[in-house]
C-alpha positions as CSV (number, residue, x, y, z in Angstrom):
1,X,-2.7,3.8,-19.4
2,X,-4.9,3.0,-16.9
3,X,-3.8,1.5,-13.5
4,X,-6.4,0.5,-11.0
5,X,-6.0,-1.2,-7.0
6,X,-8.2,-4.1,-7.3
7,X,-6.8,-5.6,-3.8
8,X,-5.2,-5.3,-0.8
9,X,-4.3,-7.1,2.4
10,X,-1.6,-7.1,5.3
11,X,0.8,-9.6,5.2
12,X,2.9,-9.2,7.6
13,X,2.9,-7.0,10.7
14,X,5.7,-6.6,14.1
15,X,5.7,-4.0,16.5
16,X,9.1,-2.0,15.9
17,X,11.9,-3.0,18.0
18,X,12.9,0.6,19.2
19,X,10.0,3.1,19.0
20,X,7.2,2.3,21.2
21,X,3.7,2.9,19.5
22,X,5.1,1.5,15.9
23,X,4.2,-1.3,13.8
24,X,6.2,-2.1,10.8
25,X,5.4,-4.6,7.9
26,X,4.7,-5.4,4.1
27,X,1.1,-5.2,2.7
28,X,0.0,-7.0,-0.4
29,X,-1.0,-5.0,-3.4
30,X,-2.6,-6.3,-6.5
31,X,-3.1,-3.9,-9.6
32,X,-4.3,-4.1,-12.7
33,X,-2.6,-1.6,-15.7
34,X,-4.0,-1.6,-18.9
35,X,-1.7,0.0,-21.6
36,X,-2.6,-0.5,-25.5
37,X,-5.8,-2.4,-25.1
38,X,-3.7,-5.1,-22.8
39,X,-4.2,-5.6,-19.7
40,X,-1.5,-6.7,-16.7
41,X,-1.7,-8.0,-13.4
42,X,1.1,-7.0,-11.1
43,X,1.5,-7.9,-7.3
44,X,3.1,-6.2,-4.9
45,X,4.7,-6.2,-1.1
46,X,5.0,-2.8,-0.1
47,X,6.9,-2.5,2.9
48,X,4.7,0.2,5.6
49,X,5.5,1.5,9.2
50,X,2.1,3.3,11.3
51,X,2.4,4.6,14.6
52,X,-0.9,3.2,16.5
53,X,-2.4,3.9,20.4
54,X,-1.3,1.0,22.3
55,X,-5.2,-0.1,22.4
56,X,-5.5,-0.2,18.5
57,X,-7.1,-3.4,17.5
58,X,-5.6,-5.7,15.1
59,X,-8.1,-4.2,12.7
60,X,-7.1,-0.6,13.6
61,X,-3.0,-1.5,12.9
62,X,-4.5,-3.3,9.5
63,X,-6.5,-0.2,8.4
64,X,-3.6,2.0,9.0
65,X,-1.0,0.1,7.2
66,X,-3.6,-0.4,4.4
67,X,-3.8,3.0,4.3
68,X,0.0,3.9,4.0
69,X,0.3,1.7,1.2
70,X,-2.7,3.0,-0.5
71,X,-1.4,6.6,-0.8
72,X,1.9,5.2,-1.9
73,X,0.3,3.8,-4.6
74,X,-1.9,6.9,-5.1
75,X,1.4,9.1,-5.3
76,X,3.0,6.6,-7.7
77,X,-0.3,6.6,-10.1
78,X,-0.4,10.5,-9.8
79,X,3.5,10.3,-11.1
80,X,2.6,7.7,-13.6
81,X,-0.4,10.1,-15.0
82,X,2.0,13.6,-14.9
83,X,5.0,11.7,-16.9
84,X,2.0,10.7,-19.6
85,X,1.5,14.9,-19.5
86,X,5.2,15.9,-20.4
């Protein structure tokens, strides 16, 4: 099995409503998983909080979420490729 991020993007971002410094949202994953020669496009919102400087650009509070949802996907493909070990 082989699952790759081919791309990513915010799509939604709002500054949390009780903690100061926090932006919460969903960011846009597309992957591709080929298992037995076939391949499968899957899409996916994944639903991020980062804690930003109150100066962060809009690209700064993108980056980070990108980021969070990255390594959630990075943990979840790790998982994926220990299960094929057992």
């Amino acid at each position: 099995m082989s699952l790759q991020l081919i791309d990513i993007s915010v799509s939604d971002k709002q500054a949390h409503p009780r903690l100061a410094g926090r932006m919460t949202g969903h960011v846009r994953a597309v992957l591709s998983e080929t298992l037995g020669g076939q391949q499968q496009t899957h899409e996916l919102a994944i639903p991020v909080w980062a804690d930003v400087e109150n100066n962060a650009s809009d690209g700064d509070v993108d980056m980070a979420m990108m980021l969070k949802a990255a390594d959630i996907i990075a943990r979840l493909k790790a998982r994926l490729d220990g299960d094929k070990l057992s």
